[in-house]
C-alpha atoms as one frame of an Amber mdcrd trajectory, in Angstrom:
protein
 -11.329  15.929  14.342  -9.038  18.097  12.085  -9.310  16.723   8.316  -6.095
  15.789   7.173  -4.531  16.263   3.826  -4.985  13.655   0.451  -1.463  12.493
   1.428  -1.473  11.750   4.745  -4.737   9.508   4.012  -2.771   7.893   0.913
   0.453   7.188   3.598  -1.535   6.020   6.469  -3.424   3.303   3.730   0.056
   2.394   2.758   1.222   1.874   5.781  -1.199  -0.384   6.955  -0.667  -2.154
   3.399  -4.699  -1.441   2.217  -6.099  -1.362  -1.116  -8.107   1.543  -1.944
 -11.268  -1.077  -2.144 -10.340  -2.057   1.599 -10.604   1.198   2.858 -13.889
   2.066   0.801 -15.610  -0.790   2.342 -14.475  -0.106   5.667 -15.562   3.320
   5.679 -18.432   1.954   3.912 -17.848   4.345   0.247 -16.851   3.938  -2.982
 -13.386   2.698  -4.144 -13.496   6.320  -6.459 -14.431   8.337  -3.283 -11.502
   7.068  -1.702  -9.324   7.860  -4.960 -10.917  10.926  -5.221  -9.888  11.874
  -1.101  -6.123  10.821  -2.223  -5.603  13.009  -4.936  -7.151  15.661  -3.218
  -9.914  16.476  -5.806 -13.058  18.578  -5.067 -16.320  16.967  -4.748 -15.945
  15.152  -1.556 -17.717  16.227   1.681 -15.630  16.924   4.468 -17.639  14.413
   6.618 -16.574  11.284   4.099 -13.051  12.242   4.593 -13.505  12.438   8.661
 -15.123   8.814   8.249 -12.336   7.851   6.132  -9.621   9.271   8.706 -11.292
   7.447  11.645 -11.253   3.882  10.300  -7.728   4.504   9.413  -7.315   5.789
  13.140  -8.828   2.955  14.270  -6.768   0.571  12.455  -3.991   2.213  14.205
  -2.848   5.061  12.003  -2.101   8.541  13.981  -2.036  11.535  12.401  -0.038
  14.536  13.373  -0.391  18.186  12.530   1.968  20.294  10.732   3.706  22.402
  13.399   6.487  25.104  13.010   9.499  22.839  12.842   7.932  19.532  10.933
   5.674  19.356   8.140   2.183  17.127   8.768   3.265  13.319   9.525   1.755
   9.731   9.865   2.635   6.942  11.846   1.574   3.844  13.142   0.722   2.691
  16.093   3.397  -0.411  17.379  -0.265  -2.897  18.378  -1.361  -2.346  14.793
   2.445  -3.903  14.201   1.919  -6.209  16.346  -1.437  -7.619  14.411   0.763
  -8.004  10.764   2.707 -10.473  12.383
């Protein structure tokens, strides 16, 4: 799994309209780990931020890489949609 950037973890959160304290518990670490991750500041081990990536994943966030042409995305997936409703 490729870590992703402190913005693409803030967007996919937002997208799937979590707190900060949602995600922490999910990923099972502190609501100032995850606000540390966001804002990209040093101090967190690249293994918390995988964790933190894969519950998002499995909520149905997908990250895509930066490429040539487009700069590094995030989307969601249209079942996670689906379970708003």
């Amino acid at each position: 799994m490729a870590t992703v950037s402190a913005g693409a973890i803030r967007a996919g959160r937002a997208l799937l309209g979590m707190s900060q304290a949602d995600l922490a518990e999910l990923a099972k670490v502190s609501t100032p780990t995850i606000r540390r991750i966001e804002t990209d500041q040093k101090g967190v081990s690249v293994e918390t931020v995988n964790r933190v990536q894969g519950v998002l994943e499995t909520a149905g966030i997908e990250f895509m890489p930066e490429t040539e042409k487009f700069t590094e995305g995030v989307r969601q997936s249209k079942a996670s949609l689906s379970k708003k409703k």
